[in-house]
C-alpha beads as a LAMMPS data file, in Angstrom:
LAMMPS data file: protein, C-alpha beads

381 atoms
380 bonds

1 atom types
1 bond types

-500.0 500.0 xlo xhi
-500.0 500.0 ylo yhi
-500.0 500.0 zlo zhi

Masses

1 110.0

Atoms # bond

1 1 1 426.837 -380.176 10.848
2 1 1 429.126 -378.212 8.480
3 1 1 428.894 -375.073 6.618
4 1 1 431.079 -375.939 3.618
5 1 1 430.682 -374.875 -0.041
6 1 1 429.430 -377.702 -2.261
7 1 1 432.266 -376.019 -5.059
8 1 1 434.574 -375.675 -2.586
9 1 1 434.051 -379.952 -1.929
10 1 1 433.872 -380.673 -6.015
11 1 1 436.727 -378.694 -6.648
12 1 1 438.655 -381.227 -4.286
13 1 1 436.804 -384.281 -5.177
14 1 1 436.908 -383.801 -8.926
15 1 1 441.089 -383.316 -9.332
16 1 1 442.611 -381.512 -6.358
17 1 1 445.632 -381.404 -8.265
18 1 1 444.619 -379.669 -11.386
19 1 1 447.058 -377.334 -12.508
20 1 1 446.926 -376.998 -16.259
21 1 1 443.937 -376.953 -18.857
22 1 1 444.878 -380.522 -19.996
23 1 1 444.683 -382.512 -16.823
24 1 1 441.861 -384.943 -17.519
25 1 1 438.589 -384.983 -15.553
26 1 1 435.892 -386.451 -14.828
27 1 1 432.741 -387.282 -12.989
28 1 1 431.937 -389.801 -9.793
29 1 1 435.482 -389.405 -9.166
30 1 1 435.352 -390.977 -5.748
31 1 1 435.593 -394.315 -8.168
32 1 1 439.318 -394.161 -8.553
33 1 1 439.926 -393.854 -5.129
34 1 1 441.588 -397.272 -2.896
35 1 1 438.800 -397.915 -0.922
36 1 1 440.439 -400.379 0.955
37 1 1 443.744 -399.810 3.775
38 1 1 445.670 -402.467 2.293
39 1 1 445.768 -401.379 -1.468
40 1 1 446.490 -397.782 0.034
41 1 1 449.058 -399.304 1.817
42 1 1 450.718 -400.500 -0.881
43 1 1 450.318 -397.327 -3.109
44 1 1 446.745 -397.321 -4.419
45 1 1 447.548 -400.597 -5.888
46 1 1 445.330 -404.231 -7.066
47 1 1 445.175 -405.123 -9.770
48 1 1 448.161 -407.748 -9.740
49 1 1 448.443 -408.407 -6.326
50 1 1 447.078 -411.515 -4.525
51 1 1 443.439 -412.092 -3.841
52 1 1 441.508 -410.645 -1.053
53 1 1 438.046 -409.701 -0.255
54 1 1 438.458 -406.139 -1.929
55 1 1 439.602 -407.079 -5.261
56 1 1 436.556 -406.211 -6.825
57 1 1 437.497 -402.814 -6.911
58 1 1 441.044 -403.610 -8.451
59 1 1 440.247 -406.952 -10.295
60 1 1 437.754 -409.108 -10.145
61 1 1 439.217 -411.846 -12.067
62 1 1 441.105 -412.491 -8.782
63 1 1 438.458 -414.283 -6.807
64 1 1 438.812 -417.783 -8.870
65 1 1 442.119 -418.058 -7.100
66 1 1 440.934 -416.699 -3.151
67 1 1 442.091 -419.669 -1.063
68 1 1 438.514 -419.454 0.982
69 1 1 435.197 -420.430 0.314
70 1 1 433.874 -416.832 1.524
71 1 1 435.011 -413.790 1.911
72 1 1 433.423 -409.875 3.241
73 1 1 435.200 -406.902 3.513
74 1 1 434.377 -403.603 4.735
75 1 1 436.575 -400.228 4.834
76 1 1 436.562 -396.858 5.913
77 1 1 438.243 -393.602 4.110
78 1 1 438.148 -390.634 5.556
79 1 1 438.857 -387.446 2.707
80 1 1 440.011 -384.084 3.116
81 1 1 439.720 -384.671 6.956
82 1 1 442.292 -381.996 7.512
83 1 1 439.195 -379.387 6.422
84 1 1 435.937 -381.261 7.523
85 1 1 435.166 -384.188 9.456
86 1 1 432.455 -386.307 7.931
87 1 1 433.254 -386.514 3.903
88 1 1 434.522 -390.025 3.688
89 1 1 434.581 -393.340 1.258
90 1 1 432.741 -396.754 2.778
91 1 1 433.045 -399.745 1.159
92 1 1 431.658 -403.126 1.600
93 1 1 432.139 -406.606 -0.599
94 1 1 431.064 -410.069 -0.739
95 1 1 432.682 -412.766 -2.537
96 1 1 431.668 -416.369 -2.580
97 1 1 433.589 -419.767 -4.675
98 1 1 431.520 -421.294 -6.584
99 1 1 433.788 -424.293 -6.564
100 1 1 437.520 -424.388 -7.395
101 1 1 437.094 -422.472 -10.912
102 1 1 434.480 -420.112 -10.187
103 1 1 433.247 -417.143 -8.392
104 1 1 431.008 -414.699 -8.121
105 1 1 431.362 -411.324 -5.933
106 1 1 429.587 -408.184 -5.247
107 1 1 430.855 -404.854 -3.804
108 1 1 429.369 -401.186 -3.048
109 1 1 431.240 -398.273 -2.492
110 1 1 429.713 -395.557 -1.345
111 1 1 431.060 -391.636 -1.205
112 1 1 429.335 -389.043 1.487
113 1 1 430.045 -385.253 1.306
114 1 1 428.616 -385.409 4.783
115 1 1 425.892 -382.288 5.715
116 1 1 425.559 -379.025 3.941
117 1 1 423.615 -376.286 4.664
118 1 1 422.097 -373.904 2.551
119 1 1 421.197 -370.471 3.167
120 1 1 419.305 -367.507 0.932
121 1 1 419.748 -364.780 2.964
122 1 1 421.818 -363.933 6.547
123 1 1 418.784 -364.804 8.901
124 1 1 417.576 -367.432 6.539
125 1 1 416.910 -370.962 9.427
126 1 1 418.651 -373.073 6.446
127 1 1 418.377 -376.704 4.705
128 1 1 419.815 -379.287 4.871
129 1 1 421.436 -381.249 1.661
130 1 1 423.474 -384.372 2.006
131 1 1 424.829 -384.952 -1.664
132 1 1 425.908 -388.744 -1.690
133 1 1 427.828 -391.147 -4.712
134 1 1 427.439 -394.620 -4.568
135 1 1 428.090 -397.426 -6.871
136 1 1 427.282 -401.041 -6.610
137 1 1 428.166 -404.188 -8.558
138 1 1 428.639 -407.560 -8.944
139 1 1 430.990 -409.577 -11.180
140 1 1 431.869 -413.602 -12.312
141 1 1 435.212 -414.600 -12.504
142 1 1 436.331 -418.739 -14.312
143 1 1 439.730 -420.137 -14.065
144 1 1 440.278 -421.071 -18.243
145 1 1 443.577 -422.547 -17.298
146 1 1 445.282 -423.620 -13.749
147 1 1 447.089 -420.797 -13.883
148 1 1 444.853 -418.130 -15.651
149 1 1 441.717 -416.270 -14.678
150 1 1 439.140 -414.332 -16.446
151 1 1 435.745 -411.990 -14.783
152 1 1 433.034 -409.887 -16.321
153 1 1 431.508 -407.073 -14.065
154 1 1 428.788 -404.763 -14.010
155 1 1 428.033 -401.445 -11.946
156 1 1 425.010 -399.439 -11.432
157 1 1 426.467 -395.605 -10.085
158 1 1 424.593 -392.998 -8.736
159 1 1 425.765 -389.697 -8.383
160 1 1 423.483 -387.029 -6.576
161 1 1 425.024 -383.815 -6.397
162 1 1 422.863 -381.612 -7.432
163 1 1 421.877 -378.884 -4.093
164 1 1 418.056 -378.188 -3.987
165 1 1 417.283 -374.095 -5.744
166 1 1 415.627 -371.829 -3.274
167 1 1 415.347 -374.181 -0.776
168 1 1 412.069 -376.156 -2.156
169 1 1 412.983 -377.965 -5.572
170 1 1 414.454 -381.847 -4.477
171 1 1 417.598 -382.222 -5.845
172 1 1 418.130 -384.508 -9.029
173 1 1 420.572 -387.823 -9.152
174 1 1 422.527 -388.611 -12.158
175 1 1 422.911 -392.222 -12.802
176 1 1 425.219 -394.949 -15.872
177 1 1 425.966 -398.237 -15.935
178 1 1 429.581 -399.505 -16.668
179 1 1 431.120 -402.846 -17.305
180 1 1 434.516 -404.230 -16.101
181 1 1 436.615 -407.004 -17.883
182 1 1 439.254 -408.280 -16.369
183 1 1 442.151 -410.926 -16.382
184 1 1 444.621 -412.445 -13.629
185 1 1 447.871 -414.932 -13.989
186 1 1 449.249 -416.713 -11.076
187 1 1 451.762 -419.027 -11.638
188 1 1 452.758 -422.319 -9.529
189 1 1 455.055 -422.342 -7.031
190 1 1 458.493 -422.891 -8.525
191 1 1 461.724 -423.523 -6.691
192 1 1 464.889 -421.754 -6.883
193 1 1 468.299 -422.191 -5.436
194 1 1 467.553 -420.348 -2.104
195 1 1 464.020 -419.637 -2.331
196 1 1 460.713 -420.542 -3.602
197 1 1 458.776 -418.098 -5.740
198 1 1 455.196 -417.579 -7.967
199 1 1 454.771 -414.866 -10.381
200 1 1 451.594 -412.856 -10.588
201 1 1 450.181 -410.742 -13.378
202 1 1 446.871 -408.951 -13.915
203 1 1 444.847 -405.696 -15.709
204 1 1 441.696 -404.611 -15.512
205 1 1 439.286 -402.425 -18.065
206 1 1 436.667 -401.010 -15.581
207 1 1 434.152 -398.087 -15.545
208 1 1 433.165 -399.139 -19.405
209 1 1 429.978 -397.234 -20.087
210 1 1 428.079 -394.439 -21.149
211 1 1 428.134 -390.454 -19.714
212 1 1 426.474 -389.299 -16.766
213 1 1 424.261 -386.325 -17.266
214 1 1 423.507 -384.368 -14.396
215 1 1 420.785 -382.271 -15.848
216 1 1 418.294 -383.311 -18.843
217 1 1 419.823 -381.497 -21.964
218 1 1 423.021 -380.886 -20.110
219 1 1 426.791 -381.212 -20.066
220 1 1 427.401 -385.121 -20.284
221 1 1 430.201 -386.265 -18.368
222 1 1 432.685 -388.927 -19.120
223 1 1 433.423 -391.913 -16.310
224 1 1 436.397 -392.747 -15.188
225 1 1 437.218 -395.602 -17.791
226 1 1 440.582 -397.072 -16.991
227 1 1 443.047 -399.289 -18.652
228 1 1 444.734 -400.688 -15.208
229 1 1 447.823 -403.663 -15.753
230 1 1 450.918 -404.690 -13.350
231 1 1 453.139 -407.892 -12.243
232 1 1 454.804 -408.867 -9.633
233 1 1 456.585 -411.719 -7.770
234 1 1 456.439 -413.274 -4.301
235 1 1 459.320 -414.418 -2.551
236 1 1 458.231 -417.373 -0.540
237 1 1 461.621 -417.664 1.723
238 1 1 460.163 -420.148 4.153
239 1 1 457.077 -421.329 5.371
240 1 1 457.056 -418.301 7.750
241 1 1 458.341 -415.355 5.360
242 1 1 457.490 -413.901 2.632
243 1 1 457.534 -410.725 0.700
244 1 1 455.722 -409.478 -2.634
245 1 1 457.162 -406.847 -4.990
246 1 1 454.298 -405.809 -7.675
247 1 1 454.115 -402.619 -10.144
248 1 1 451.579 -401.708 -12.033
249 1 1 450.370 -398.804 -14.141
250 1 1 447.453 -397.237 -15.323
251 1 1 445.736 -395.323 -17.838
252 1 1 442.425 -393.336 -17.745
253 1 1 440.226 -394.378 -21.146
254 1 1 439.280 -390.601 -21.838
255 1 1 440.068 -387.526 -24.496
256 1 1 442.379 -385.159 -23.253
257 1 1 441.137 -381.465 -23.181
258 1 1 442.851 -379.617 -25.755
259 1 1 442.161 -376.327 -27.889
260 1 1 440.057 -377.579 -30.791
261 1 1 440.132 -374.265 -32.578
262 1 1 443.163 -372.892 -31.994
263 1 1 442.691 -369.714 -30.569
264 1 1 445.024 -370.256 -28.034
265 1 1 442.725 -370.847 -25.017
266 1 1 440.740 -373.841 -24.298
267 1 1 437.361 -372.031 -23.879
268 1 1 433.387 -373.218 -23.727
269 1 1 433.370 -373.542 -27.430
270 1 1 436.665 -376.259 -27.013
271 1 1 434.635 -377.900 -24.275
272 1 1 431.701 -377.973 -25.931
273 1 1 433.370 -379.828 -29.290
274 1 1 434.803 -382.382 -26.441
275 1 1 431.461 -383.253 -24.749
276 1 1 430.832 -384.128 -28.320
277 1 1 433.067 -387.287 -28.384
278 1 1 431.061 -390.621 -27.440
279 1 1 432.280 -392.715 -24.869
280 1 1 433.154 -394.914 -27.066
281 1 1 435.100 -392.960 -29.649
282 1 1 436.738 -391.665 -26.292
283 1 1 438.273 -394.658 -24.834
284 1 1 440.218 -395.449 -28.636
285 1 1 440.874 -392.151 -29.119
286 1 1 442.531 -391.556 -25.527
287 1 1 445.308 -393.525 -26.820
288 1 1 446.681 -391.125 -29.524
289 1 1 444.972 -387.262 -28.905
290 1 1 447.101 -385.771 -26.763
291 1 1 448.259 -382.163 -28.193
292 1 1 451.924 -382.578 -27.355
293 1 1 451.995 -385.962 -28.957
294 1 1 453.886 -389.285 -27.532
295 1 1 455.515 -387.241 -24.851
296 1 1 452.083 -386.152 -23.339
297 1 1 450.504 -389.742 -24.038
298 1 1 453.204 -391.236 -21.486
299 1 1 452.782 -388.801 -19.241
300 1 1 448.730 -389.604 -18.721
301 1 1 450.104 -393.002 -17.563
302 1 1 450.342 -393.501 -13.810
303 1 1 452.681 -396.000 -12.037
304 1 1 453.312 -397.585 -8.448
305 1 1 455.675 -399.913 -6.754
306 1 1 454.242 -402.007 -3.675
307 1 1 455.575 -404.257 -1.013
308 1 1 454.144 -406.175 1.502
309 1 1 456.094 -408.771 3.943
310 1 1 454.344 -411.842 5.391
311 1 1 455.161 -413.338 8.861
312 1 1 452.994 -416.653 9.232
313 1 1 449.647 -415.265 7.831
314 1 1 449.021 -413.611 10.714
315 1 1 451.495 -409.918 10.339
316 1 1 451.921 -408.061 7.617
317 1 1 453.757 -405.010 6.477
318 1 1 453.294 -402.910 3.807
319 1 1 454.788 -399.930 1.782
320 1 1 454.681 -397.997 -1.847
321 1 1 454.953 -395.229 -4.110
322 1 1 452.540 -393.766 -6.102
323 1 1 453.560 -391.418 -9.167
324 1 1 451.461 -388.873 -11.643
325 1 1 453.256 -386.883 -14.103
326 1 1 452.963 -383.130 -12.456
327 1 1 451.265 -381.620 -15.729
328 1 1 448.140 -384.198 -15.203
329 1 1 447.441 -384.226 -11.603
330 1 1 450.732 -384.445 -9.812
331 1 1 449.917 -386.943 -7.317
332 1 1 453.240 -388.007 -5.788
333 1 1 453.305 -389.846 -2.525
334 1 1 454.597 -392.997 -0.237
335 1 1 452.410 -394.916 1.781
336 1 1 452.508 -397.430 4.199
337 1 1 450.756 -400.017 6.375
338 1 1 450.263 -403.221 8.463
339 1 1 447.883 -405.761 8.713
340 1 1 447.055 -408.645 11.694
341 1 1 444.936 -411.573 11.325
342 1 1 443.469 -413.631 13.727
343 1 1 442.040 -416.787 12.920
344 1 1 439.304 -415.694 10.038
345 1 1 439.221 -411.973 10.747
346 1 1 442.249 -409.461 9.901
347 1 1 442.253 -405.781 10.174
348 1 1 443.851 -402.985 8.660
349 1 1 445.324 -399.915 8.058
350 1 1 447.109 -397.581 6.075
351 1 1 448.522 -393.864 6.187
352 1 1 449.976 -391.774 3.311
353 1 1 452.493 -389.010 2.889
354 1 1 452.357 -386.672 -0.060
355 1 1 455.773 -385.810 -1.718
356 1 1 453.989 -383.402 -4.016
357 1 1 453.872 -379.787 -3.701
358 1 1 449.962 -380.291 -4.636
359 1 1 448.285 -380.950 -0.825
360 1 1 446.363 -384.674 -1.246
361 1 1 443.198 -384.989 -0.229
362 1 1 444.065 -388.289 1.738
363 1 1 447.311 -386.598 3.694
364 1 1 446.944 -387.364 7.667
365 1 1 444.045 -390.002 7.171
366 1 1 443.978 -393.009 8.861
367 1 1 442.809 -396.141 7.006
368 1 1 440.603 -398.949 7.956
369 1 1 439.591 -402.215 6.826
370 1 1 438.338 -405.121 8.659
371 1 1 438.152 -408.695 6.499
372 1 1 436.735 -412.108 7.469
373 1 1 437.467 -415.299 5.338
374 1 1 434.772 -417.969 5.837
375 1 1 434.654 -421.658 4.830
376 1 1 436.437 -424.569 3.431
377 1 1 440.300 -423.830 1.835
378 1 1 441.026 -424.208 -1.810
379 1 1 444.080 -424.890 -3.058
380 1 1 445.058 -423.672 -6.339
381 1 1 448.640 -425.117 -6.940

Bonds

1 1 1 2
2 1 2 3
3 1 3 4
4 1 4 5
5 1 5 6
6 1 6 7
7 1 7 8
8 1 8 9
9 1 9 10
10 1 10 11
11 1 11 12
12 1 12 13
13 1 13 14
14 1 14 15
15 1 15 16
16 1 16 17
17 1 17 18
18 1 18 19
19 1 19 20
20 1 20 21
21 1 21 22
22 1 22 23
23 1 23 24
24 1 24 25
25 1 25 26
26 1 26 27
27 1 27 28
28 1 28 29
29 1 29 30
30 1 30 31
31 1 31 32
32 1 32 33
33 1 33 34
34 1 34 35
35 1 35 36
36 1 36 37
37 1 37 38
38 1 38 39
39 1 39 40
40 1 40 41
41 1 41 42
42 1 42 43
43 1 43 44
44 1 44 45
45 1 45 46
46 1 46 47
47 1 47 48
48 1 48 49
49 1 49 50
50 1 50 51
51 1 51 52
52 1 52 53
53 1 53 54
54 1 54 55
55 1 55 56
56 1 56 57
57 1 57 58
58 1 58 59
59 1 59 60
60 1 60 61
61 1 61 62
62 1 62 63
63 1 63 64
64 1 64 65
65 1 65 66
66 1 66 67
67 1 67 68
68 1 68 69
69 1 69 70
70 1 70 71
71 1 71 72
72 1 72 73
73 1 73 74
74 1 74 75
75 1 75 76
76 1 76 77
77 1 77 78
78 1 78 79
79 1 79 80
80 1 80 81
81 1 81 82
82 1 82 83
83 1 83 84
84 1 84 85
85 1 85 86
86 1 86 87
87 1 87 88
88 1 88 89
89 1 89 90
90 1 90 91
91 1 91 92
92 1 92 93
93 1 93 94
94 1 94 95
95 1 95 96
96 1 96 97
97 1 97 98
98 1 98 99
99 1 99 100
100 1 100 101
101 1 101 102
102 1 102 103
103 1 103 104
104 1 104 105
105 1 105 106
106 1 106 107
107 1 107 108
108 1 108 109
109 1 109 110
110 1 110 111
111 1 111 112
112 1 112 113
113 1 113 114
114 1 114 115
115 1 115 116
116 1 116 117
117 1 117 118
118 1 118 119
119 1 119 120
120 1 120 121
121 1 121 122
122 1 122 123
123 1 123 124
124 1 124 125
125 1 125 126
126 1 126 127
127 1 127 128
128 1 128 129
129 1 129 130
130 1 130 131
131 1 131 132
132 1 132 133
133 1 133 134
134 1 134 135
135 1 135 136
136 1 136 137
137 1 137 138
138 1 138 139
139 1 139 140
140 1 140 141
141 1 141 142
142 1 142 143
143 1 143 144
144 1 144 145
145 1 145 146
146 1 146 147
147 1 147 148
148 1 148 149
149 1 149 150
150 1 150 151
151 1 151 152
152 1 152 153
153 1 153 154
154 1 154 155
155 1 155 156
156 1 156 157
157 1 157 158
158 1 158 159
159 1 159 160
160 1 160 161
161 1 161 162
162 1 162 163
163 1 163 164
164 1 164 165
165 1 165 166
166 1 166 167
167 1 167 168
168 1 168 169
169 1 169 170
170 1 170 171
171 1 171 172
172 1 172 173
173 1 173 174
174 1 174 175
175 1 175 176
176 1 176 177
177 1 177 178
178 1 178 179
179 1 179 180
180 1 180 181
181 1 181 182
182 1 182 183
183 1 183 184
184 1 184 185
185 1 185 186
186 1 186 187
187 1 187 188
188 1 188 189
189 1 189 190
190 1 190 191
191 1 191 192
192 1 192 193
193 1 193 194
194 1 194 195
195 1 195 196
196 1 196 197
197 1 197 198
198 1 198 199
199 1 199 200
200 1 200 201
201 1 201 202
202 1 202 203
203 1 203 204
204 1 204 205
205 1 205 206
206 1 206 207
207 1 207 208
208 1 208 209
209 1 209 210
210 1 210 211
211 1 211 212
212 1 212 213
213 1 213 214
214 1 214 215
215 1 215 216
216 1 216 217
217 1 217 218
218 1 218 219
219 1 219 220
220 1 220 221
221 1 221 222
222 1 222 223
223 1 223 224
224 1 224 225
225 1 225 226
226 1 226 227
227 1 227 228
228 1 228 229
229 1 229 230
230 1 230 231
231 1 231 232
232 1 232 233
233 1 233 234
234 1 234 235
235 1 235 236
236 1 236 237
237 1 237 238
238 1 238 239
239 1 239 240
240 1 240 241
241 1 241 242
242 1 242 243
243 1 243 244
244 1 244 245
245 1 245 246
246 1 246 247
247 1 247 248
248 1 248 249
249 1 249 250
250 1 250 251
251 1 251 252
252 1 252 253
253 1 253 254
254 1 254 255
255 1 255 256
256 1 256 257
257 1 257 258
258 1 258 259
259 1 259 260
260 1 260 261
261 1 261 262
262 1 262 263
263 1 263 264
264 1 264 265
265 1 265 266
266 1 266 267
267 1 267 268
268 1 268 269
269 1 269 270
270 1 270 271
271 1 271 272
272 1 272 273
273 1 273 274
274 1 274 275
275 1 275 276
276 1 276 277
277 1 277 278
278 1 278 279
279 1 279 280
280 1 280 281
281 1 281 282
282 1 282 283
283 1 283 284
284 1 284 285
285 1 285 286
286 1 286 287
287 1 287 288
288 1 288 289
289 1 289 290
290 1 290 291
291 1 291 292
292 1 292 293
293 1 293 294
294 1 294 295
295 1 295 296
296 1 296 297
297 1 297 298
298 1 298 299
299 1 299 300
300 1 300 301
301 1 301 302
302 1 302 303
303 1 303 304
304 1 304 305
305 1 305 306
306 1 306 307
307 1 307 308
308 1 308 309
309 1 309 310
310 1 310 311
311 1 311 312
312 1 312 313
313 1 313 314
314 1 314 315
315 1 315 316
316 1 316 317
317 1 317 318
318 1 318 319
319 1 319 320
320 1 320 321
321 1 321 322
322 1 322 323
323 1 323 324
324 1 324 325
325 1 325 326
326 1 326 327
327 1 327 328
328 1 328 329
329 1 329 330
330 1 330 331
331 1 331 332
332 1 332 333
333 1 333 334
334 1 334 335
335 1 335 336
336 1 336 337
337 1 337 338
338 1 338 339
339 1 339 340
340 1 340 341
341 1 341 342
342 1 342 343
343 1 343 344
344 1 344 345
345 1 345 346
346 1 346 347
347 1 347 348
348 1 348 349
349 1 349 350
350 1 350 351
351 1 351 352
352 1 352 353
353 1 353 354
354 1 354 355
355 1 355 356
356 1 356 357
357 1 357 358
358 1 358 359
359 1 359 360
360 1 360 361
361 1 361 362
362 1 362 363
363 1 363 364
364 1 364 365
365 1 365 366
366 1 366 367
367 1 367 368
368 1 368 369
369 1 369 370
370 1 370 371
371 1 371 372
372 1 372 373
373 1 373 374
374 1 374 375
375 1 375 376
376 1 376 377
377 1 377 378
378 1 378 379
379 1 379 380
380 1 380 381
């Protein structure tokens, strides 16, 4: 059991790093997190690199090319485990091939603030509340060429944060669907002097949908829309070897705060004029409304660099950077990671180490993810 202030939780889950008035927010937060050890490994990264039984998360279009008929994955995240023990990210997926163009997968990720208890009064015996996220969804991807993929996806999310008042009323949920669209390249093998390579390219428009509104009449919240897109390139130096370089960026689909009167503060009546913008409006307008103009546009866009070596299928090594402008977050940091695999199961595991002056909520966590791929092989060359 833990004693820990629900604000004191938010204020981490919601943007640790906030440290100006224009660093975007938003709610059911916990979506934007890696949920699985090998994407953390390689610097919170997916949605170019090669399949695997988590890219539903990262991009879904992915799955027409997975090399096995089946495939589950499930993952563990610990968060802020450096303050509390039992907050932490689970996340479980199913994909299955239709045949050698077509897939269909389904994934749910689901975020636990772990026990709080509330009190009234000093000698009060105290409640228990056990505010929970979750979000579950499915998607279909189709090859339209050999070498390029498309995938639809929908989520259901459910965020219930709300603490029960005076210890009798139940707490409320809050609850939006969003839609994902999504699109994958993978080129053939092609041969070069020395080496043999294929080129990979993917993005991803996920958390599409309406706001999420806590109470009835209240603040409406904007998702986490995001505009994710990356390549990259795998070496194939023998049979035995090879190592994948990928980048990608991304871009959260939402208005940046800003002082719509000009008084020189952004106050309740500036937030109130922003929880006016539809979602919709929002995810256009995102492109072109930040205050400081072009500058501040480029500096809302993320960016990471992964690698991963492959010794026979079996070991794998991973490492990246991840990078966040400091006036919208500041998330700086390097991870890194290894995998094993044996026969149809692999495991595993990631660890990351801030380079930001802002603490991460992820610092000294361990990782884990366990996959198993099931079935008859495809090949898609």
């Amino acid at each position: 059991m833990k004693k820990l202030s629900l604000l004191i939780v938010l204020t981490f889950a919601l943007k640790l790093s906030a440290q100006e008035d224009r660093v975007i927010t938003t709610a059911v937060p916990f979506l934007t997190i890696a949920a699985d050890a090998r994407s953390a490994g390689m610097g919170d990264m997916g949605v170019a690199t090669s399949t695997d039984a988590f890219s539903q998360q990262w991009n879904p279009a992915k799955f027409a090319f997975a090399e096995r008929k089946m495939g589950i994955g499930v993952s563990y995240t610990p968060y802020l485990e450096s303050i509390i023990t039992d907050i932490s990210l689970l996340n479980a997926s199913f994909y299955n091939k239709l045949d050698d163009q077509s897939a269909f997968a389904i994934g749910l990720r689901y975020f636990t603030l772990g026990e709080i208890e509330l009190r009234q009064f000093a000698n009060d015996p105290g409640t228990l509340a056990k505010p929970n996220e979750f979000a579950l969804d499915g998607s279909y991807s189709l090859k339209l060429s050999p070498s390029f993929s498309m995938a639809v996806g929908g989520r259901y999310i459910r965020s219930n944060l709300k603490l029960p008042q005076n210890g009798t009323e139940d707490s409320q949920a809050a609850s939006s669907f969003a839609v994902d669209v999504a699109g994958y390249y993978r080129s053939k093998e092609i041969a070069y002097d020395k080496f043999s390579g294929r080129w990979r390219a993917g993005f991803n428009l996920s958390n599409l949908g309406g706001k999420i509104v806590y109470d009835e009449g209240g603040q409406e919240n904007f998702l986490p829309a995001n505009l994710g897109f990356g390549a990259g390139f795998d070496f194939i130096l023998d049979q035995d070897n090879v190592i994948g370089l990928t980048a990608e960026f991304n871009k959260l689909l939402v208005p940046t705060p800003k002082d719509f009167d000009e008084d020189g503060d952004i106050d309740s009546d500036d937030n109130d004029e922003y929880q006016q913008i539809g979602f919709f409006n929002g995810i256009f307008n995102s492109f072109g409304d930040a205050p400081d103009g072009f500058g501040e546009e480029l500096k809302e866009f993320t960016w990471a660099l992964g690698a991963e070596y492959t010794y026979q299928d079996a070991f794998m090594v991973r490492t990246g950077y991840f990078n966040e402008s400091e006036d919208k977050g500041s998330r700086k940091f390097f991870t890194m990671g290894a995998g094993f695999k044996f026969k149809s199961a692999q495991i595993d595991l990631s660890y990351l180490f801030s380079t930001s002056q802002v603490k991460n909520p992820l610092e000294n966590a361990l990782r884990f993810s366990l996959t198993f791929s099931l079935g008859e092989e495809f090949i898609n060359d």
